[in-house]
BAFI-3210 file (N, C-alpha, C; in Angstrom, 3 decimals, decimal comma, padded with zeros to 6 digits):
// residues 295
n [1|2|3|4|5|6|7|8|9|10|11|12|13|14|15|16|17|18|19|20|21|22|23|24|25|26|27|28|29|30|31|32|33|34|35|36|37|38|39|40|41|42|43|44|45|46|47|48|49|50|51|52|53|54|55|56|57|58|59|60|61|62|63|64|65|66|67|68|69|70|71|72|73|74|75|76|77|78|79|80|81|82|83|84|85|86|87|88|89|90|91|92|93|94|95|96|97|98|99|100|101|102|103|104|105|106|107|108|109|110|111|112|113|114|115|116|117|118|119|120|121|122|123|124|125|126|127|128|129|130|131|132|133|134|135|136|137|138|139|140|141|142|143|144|145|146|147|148|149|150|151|152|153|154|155|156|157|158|159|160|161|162|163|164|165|166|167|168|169|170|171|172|173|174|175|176|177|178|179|180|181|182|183|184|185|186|187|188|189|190|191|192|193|194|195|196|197|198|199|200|201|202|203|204|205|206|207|208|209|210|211|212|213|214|215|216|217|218|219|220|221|222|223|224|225|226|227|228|229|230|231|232|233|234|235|236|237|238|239|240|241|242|243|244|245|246|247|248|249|250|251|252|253|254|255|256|257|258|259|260|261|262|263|264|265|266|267|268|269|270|271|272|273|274|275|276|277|278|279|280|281|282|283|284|285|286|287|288|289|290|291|292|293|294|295]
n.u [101,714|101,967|104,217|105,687|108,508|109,521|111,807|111,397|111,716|110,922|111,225|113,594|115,034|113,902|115,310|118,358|117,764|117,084|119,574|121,139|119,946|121,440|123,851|124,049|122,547|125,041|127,008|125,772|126,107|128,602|128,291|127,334|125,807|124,604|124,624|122,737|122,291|119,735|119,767|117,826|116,591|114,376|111,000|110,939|108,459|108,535|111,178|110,487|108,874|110,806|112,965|110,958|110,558|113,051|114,099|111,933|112,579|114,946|114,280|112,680|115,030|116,116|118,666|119,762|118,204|118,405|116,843|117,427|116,125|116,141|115,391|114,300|115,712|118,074|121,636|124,642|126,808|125,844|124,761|126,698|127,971|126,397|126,987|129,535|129,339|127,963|130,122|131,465|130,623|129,990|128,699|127,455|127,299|126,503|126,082|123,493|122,573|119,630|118,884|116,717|119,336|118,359|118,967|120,824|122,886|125,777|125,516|127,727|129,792|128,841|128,933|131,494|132,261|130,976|132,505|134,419|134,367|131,905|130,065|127,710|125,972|127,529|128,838|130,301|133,832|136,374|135,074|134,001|135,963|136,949|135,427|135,676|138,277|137,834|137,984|137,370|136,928|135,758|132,286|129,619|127,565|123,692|121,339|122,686|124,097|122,039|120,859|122,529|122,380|120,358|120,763|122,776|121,416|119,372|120,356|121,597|123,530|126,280|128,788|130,382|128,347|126,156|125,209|123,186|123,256|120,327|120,919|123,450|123,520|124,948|124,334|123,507|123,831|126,532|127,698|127,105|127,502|130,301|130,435|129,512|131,620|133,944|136,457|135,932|134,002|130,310|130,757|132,093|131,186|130,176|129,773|127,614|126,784|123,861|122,819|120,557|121,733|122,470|122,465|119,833|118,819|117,489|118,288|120,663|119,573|118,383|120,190|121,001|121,460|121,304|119,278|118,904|117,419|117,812|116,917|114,752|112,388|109,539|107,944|109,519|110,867|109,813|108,120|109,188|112,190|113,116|115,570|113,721|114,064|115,630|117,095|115,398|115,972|114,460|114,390|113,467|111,332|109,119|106,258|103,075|100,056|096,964|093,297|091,824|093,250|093,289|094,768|094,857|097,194|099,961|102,518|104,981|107,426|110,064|109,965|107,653|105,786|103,403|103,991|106,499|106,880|106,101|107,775|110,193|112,998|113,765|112,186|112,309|109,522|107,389|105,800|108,127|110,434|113,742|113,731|112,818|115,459|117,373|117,002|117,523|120,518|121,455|120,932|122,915|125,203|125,294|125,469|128,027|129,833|129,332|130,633|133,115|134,199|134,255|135,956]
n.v [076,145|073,028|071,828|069,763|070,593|072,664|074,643|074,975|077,766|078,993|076,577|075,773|077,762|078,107|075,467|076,133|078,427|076,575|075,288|077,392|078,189|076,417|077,343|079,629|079,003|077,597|080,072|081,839|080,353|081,077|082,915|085,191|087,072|087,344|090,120|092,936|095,826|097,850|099,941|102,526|105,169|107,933|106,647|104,851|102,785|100,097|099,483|100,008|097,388|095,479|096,080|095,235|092,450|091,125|092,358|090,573|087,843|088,216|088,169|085,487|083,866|084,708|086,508|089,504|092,550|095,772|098,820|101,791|104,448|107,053|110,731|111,545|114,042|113,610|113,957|112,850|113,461|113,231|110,373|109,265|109,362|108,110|105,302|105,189|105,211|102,506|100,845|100,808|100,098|097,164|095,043|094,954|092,993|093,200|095,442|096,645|098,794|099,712|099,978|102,108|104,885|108,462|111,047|113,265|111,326|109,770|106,448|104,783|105,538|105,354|102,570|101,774|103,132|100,769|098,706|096,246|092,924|094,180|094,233|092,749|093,299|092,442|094,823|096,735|097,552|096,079|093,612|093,220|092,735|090,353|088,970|088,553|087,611|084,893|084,577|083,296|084,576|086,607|088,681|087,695|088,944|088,973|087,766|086,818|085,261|083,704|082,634|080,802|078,757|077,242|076,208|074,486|073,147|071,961|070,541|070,935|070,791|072,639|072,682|073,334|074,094|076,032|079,290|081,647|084,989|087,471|090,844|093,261|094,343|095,704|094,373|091,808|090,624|091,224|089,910|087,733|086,150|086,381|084,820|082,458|081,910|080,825|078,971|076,082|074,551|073,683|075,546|077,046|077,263|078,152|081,412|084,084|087,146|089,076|092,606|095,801|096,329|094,259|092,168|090,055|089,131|086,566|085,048|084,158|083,001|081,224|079,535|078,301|076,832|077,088|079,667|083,023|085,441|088,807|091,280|093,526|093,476|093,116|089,934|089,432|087,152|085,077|081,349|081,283|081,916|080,099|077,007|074,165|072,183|073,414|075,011|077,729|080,759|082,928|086,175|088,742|091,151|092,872|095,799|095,531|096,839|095,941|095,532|093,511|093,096|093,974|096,220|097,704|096,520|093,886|091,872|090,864|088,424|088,727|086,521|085,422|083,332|081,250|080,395|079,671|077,915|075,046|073,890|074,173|072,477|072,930|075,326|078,811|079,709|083,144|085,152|083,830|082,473|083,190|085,110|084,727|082,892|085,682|087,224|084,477|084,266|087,116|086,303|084,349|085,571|087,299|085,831|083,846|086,703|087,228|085,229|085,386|087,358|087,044|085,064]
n.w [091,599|089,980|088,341|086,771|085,582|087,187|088,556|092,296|094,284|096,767|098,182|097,898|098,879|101,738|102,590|102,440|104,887|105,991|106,839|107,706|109,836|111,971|111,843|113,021|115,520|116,214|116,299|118,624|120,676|121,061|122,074|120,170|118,047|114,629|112,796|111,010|109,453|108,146|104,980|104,218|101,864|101,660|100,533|098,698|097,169|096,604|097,650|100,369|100,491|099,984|101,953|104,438|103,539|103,718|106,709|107,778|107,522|108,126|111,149|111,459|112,091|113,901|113,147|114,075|113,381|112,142|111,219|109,021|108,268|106,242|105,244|101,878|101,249|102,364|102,608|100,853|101,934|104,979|104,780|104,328|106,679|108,449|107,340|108,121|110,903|111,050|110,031|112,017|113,860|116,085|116,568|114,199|111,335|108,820|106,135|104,380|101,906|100,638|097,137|094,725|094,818|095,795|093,747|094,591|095,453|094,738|093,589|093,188|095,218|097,651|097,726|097,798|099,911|102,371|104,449|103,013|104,280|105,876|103,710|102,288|100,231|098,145|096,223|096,822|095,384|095,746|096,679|094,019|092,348|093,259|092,893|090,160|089,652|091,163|093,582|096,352|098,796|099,269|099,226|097,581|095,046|095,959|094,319|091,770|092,958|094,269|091,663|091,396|093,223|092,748|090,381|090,932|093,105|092,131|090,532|088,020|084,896|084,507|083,397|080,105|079,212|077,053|078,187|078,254|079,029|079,572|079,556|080,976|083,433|086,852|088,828|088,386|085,724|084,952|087,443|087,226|084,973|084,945|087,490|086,165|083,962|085,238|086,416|087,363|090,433|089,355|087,650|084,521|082,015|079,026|078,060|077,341|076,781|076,077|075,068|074,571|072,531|071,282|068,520|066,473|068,767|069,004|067,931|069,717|072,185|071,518|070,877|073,293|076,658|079,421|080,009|081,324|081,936|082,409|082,144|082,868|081,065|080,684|080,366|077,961|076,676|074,801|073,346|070,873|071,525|073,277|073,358|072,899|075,870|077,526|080,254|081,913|083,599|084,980|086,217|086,040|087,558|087,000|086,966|085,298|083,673|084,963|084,662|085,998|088,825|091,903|092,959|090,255|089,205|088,265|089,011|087,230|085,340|082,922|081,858|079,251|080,724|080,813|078,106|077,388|079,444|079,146|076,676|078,138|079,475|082,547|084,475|086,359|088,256|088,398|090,817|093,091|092,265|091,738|093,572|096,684|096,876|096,234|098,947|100,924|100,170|101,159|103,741|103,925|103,701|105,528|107,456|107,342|107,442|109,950|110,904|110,337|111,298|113,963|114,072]
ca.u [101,922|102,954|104,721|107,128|109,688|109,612|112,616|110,823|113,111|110,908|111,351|115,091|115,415|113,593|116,636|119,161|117,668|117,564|121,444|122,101|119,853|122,249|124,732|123,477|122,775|126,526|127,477|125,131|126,939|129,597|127,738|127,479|124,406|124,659|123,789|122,287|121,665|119,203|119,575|116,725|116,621|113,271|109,631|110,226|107,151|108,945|112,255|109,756|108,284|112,258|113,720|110,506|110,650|114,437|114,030|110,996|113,469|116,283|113,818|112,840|116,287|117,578|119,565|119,379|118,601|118,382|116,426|117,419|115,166|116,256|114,808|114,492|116,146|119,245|122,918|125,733|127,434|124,985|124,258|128,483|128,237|126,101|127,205|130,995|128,798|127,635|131,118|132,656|129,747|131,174|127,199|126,693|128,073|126,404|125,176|122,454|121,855|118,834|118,528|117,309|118,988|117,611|119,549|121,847|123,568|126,172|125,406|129,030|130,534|128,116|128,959|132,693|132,079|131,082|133,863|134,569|133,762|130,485|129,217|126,897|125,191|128,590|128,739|132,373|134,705|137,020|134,175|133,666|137,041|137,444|134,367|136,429|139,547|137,594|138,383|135,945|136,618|134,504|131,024|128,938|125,968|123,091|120,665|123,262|124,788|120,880|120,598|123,661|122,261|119,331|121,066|123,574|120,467|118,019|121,109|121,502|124,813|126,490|130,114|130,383|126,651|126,349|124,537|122,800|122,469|119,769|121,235|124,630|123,680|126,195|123,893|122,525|124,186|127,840|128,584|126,338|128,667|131,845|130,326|129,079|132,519|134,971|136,811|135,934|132,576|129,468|130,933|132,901|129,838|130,295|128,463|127,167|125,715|123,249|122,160|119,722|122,474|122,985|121,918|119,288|118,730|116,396|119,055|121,309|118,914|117,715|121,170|121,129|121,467|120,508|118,920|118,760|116,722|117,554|116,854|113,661|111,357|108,225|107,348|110,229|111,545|108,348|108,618|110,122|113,407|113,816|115,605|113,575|114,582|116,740|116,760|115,229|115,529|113,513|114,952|113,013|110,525|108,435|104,746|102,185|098,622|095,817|092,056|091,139|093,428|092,476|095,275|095,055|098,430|100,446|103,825|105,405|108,861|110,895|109,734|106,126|105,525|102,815|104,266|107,833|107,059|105,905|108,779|111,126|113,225|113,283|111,816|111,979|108,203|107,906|107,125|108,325|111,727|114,528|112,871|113,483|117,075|118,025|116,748|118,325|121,617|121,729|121,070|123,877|126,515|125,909|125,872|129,454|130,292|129,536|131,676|134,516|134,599|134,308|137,075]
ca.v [075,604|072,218|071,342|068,719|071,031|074,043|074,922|076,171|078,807|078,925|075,440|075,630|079,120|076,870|074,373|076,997|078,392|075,724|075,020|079,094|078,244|075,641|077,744|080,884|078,033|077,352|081,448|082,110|079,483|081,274|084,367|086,059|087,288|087,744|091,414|093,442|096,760|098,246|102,363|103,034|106,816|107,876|106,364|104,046|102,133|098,611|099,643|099,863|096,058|094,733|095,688|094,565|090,925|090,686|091,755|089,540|086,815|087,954|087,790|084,042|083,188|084,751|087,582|090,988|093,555|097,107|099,689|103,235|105,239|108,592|111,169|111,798|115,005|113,334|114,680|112,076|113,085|112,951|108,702|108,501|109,152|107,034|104,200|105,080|104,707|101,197|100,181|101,282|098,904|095,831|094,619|095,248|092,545|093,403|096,569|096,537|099,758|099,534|100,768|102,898|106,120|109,401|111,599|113,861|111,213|108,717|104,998|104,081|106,300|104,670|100,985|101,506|103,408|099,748|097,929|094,816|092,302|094,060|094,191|091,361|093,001|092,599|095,527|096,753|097,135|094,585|092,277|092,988|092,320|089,278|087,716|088,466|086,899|083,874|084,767|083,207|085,212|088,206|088,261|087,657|089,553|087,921|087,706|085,964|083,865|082,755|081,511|079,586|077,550|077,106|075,671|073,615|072,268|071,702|069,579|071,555|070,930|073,852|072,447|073,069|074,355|077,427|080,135|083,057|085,976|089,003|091,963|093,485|095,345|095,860|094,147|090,760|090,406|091,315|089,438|086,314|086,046|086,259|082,961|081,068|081,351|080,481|077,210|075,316|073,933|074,890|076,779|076,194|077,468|079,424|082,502|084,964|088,357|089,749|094,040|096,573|096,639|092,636|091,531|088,950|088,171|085,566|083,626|083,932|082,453|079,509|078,638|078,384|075,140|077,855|081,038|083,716|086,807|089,912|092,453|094,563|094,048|092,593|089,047|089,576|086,061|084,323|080,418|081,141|082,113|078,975|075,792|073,267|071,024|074,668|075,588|078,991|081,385|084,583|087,055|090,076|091,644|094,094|095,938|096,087|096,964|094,433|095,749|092,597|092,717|095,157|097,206|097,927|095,892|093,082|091,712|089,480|088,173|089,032|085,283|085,088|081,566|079,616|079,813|078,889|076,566|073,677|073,854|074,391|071,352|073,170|077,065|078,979|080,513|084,480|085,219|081,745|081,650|083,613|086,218|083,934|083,087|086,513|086,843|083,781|084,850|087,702|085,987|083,552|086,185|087,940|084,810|084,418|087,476|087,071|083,825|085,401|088,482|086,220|083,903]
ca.w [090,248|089,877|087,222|087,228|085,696|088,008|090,631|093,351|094,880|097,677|098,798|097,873|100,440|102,963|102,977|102,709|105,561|107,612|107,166|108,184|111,854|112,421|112,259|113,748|116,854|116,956|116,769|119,723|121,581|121,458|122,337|118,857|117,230|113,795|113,070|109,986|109,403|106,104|105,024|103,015|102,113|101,158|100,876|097,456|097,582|096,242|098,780|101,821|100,379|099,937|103,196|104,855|103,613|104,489|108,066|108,155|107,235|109,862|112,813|111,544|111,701|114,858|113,185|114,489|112,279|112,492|109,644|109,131|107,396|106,043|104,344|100,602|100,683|102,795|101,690|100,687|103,462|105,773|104,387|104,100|108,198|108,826|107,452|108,676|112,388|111,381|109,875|113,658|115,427|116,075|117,090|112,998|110,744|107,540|105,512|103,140|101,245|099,405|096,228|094,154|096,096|095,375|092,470|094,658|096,028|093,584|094,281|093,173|096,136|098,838|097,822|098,150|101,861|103,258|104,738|102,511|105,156|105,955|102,111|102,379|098,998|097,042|095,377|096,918|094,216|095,913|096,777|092,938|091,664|093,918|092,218|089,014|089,664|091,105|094,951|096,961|100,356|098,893|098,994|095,550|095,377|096,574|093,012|091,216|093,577|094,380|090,649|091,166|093,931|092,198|089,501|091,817|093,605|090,617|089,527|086,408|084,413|083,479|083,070|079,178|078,927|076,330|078,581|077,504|079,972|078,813|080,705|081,183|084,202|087,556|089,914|087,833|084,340|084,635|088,140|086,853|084,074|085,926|088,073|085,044|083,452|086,339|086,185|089,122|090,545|089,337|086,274|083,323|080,837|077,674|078,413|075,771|077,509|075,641|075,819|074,070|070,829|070,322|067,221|066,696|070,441|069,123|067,637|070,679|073,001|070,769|070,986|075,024|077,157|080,118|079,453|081,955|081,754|083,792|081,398|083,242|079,980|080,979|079,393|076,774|076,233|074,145|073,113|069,790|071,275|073,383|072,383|073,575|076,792|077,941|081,464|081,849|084,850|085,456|087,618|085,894|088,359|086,316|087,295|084,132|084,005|085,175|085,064|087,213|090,123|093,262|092,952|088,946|088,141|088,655|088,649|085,991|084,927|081,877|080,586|079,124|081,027|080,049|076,845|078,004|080,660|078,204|076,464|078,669|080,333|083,778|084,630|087,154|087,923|088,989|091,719|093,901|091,833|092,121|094,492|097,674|097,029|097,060|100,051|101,454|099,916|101,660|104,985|104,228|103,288|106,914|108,347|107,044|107,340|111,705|111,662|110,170|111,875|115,495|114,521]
c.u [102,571|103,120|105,876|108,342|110,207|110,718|111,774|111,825|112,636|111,058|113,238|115,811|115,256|114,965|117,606|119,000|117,754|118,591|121,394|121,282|120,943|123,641|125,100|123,511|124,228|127,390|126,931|125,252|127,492|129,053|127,625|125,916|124,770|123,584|123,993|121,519|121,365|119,394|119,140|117,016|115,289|112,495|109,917|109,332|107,949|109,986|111,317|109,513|109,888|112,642|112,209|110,555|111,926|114,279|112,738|111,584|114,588|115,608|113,791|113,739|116,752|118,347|118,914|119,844|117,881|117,627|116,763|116,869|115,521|115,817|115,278|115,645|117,961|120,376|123,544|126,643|126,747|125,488|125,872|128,722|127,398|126,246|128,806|130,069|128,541|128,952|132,132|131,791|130,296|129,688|126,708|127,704|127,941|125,539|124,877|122,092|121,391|119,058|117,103|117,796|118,757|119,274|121,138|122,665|124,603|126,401|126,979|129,627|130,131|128,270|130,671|132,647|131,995|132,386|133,200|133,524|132,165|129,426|128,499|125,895|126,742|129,304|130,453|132,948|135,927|136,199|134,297|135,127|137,693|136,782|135,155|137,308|138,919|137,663|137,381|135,569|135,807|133,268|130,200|127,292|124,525|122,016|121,627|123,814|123,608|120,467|121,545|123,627|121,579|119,459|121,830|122,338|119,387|118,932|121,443|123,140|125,595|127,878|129,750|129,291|126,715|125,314|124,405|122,441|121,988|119,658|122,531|124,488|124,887|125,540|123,420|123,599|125,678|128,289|127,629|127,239|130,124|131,616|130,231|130,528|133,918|135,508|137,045|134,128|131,307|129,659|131,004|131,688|130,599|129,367|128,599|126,623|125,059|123,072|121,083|120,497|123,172|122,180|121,530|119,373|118,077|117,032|119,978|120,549|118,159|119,052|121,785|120,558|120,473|120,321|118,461|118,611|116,937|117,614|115,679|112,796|109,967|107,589|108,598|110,793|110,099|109,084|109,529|111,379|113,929|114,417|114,686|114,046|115,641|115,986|116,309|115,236|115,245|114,232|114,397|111,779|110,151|106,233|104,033|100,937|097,800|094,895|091,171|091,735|092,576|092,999|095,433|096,441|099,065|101,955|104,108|106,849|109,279|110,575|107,845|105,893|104,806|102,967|105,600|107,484|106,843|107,305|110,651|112,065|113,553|113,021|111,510|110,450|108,620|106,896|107,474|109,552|113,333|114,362|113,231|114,984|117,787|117,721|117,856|119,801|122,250|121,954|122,129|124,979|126,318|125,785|127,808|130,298|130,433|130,638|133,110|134,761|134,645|135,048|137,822]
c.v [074,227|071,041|070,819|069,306|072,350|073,902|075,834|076,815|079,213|077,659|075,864|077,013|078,076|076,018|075,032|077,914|078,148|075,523|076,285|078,854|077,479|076,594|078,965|080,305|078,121|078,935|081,951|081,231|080,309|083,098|085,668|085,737|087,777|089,655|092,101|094,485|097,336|099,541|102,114|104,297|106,930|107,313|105,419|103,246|100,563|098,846|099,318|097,666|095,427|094,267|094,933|092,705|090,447|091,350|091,285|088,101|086,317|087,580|086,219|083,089|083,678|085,703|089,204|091,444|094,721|097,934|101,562|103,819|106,684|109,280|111,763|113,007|114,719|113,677|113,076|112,228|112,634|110,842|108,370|108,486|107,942|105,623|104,297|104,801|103,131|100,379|100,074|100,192|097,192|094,601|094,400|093,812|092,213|094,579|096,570|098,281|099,831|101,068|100,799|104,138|107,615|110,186|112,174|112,823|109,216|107,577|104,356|104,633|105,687|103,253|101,246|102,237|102,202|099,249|096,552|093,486|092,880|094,217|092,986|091,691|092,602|093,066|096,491|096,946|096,009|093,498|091,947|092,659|090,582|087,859|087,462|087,375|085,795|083,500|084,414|083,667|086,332|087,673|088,174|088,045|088,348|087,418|086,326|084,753|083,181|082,226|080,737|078,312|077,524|076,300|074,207|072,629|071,827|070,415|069,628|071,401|072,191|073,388|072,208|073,342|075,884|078,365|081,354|084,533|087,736|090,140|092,096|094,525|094,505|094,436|092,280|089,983|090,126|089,994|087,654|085,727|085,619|085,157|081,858|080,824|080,694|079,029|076,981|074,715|074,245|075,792|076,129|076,369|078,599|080,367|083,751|086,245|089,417|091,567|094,155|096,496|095,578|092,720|090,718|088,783|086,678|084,156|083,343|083,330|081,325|078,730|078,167|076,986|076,211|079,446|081,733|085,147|087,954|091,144|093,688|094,474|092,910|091,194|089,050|087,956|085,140|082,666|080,009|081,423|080,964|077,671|074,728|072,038|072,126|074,747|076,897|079,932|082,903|085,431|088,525|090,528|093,366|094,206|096,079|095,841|095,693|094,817|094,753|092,257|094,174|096,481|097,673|097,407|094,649|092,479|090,511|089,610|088,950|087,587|085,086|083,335|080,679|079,207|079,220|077,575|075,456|073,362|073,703|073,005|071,925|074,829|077,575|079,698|081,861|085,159|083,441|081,577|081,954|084,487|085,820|083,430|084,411|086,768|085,627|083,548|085,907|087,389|084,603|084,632|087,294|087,261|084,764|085,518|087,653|085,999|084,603|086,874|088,194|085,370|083,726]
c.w [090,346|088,577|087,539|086,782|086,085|088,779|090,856|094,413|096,499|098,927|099,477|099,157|101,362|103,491|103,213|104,077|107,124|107,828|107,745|110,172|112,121|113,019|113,018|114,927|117,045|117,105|118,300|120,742|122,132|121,583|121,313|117,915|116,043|113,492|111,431|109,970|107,834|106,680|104,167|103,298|100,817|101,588|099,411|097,770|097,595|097,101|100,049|101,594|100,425|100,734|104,199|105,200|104,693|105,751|108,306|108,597|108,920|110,832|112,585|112,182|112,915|115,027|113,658|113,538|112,931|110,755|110,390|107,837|107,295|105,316|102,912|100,484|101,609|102,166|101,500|101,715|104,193|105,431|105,058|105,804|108,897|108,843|107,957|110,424|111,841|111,023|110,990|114,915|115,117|116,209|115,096|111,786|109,415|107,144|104,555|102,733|099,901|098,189|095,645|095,699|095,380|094,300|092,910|095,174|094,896|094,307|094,456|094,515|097,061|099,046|098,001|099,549|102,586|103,357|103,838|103,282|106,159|104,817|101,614|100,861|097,755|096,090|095,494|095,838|094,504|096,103|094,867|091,668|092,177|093,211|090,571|088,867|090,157|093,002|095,229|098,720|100,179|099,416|097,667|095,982|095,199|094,980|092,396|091,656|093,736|093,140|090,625|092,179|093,598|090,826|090,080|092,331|093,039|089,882|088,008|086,353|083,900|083,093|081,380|078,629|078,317|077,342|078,310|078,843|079,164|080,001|081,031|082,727|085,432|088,978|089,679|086,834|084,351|085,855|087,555|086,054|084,271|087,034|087,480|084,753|083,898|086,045|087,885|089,219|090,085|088,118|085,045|082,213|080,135|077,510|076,888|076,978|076,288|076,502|074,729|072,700|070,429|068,772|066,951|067,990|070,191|068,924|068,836|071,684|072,633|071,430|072,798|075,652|078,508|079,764|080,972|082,032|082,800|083,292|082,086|082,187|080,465|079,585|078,118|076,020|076,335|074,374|072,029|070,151|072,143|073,504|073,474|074,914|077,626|079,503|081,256|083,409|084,512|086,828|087,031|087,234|087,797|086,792|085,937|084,541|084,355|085,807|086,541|088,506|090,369|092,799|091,287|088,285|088,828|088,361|088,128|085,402|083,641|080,890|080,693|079,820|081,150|078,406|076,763|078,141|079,629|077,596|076,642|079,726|081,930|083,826|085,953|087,274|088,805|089,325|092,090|093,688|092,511|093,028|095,963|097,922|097,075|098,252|100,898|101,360|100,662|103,070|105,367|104,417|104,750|107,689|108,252|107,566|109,428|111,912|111,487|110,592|113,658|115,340|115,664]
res [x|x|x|x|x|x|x|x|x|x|x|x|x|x|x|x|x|x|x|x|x|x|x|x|x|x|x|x|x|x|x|x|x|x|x|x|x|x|x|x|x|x|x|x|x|x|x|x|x|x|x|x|x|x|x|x|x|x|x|x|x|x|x|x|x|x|x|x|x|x|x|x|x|x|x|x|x|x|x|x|x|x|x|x|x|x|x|x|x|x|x|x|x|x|x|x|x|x|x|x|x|x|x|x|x|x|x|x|x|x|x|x|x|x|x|x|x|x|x|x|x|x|x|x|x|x|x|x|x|x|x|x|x|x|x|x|x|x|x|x|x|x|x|x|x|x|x|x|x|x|x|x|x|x|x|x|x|x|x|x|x|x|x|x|x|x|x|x|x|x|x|x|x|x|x|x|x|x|x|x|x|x|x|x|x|x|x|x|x|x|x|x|x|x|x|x|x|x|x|x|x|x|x|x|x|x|x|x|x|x|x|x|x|x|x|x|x|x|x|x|x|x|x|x|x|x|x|x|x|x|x|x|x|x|x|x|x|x|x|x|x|x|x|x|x|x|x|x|x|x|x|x|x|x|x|x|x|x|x|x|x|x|x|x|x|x|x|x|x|x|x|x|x|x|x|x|x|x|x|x|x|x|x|x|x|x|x|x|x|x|x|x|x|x|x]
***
C-alpha cells in the first residue's frame, strides 16, 4: 500500500531490529546469548501461528529460544512447575506464555508465577504496577509499548494530544492508557478510554487527535467517527467470512480502512501495522532483560 500517510510497522520493526543485533553482538562478546522460552498449552490454531512468527524472529536475531508445548488437558500445577523450571534456568532470560490458556487453569495465577525480570510479556502485577507509577525498570507489555514507538517514530505529537482508546482490556487498553498519560517523554495526552457501556462512542472519537482501536470488533471505527487530519492506529486482529479467499475468511482490523485512510492524517494499515512491533517489542524486552540480568 503506499500511501503517503501510512506508518509502516513493518519497516519501523526492521530498524528496531537492527538496533537489538547490535546489541545482542555486544552480549555475545561477553559470552551471553540472550534466551527465550514460549509455553503454549494446547493446539490453538492462531497460538501455534503467534509463537511461530516470534521464534522465527529470535532465530533472525541470534536469540535462543526454546517452545514447550503442552497438552490441552494440562493441570495448573503441572504449567506452575514448569515455568518455576524455566525461572531456575539461568540459560532462560524471558517467558512468554501464550495466551488464550485452556479453562481449568486461571491466567491471573500463571502471570504472577514469572519472575519479574523474566516477564518480557508484562503482565506481572509488579511489572504492572511499575508501568502505573511510571517506573521504567519493569517491562511494558509488548502491544502497547509497540504503538508507542510507532508513534515516537512516525513523529506523532502526543504531548497535550486528546487520545481516544476503544478497549479497556488488561493486555491493550488499560496499560496503553497508563503510557499515554505519564508525564515525561512521549506522553502527556488526555486520554479518554472508551468500553461496550460508553455513551456515544461516535462523539468520543470525533473528538480524538489520536484514536486507537483495540476493541476485537471487526471494521468498527467507520469515517464518520473520525476527526479529520487524526492519527489512527489499528491493533484489532479479527477473522470474518470471505467467499473469495482459499481458506473461506480473512483477517481485518477494528478500522474499516479505505474509508479511514483518506481521511485520516496518518493510519496504521492491518496487517503491516501494529502486528510487527509487537513482535519486535517482545524481542527488545528480552534483550533487556539478558543485559540486566549479566550486569
Amino acid at each position: 500500500m503506499a500511501f503517503a500517510n501510512l506508518i509502516d510497522g513493518r519497516a519501523i520493526a526492521a530498524q528496531i531490529q537492527g538496533e537489538l543485533s547490535q546489541r545482542i553482538a555486544a552480549l555475545k562478546a561477553r559470552g551471553v546469548q540472550p534466551g527465550l522460552a514460549f509455553v503454549r498449552v494446547g493446539e490453538d490454531a492462531a497460538s501455534k501461528v503467534y509463537v511461530g512468527r516470534k521464534e522465527k524472529t529470535s532465530g533472525e536475531l541470534g536469540i535462543h529460544s526454546e517452545t514447550h508445548v503442552l497438552p490441552e488437558a494440562t493441570s495448573e500445577t503441572d504449567l506452575l512447575e514448569l515455568i518455576a523450571k524455566l525461572n531456575a534456568d539461568s540459560r532462560v532470560h524471558g517467558i512468554l506464555v501464550q495466551a488464550p490458556l485452556p479453562k481449568q487453569i486461571r491466567q491471573e495465577i500463571i502471570y504472577a508465577s514469572v519472575r519479574p525480570e523474566k516477564d518480557v510479556d508484562g503482565f506481572h502485577p509488579m511489572n504492572v504496577g511499575k508501568l502505573m507509577l511510571g517506573d521504567d525498570t519493569g517491562f511494558k507489555p509488548c502491544t502497547p509499548a509497540g504503538v508507542m514507538e510507532l508513534l515516537v517514530r512516525s513523529g506523532v505529537k502526543t504531548d497535550g494530544a486528546e487520545v481516544v482508546i476503544l478497549g479497556r482490556g488488561n493486555i491493550v487498553g488499560k496499560p496503553m492508557a497508563a503510557m499515554l498519560c505519564q508525564k515525561g517523554r512521549a506522553a502527556n495526552a488526555t486520554v479518554t478510554i472508551c468500553h461496550s457501556a460508553t455513551r456515544d462512542i461516535k462523539a468520543h472519537c470525533r473528538r480524538a487527535d489520536i484514536l486507537i482501536a483495540a476493541m476485537g470488533v471487526a471494521e468498527f471505527v467507520k469515517a464518520d467517527m473520525v476527526k479529520p487530519g487524526a492519527v489512527v492506529m489499528d491493533v484489532g486482529v479479527n477473522r470474518v467470512a470471505d467467499a473469495a479467499s482459499k481458506s473461506g475468511s480473512r483477517l481485518v482490523g477494528d478500522v474499516a480502512f479505505a474509508e479511514v485512510q483518506p481521511i485520516a492524517g496518518k493510519i496504521t494499515p492491518n496487517p503491516g501495522g501494529v502486528g510487527p512491533m509487537t513482535i519486535a517489542m517482545l524481542m527488545q524486552n528480552t534483550v533487556r532483560a539478558a543485559e540486566v540480568a549479566t550486569k
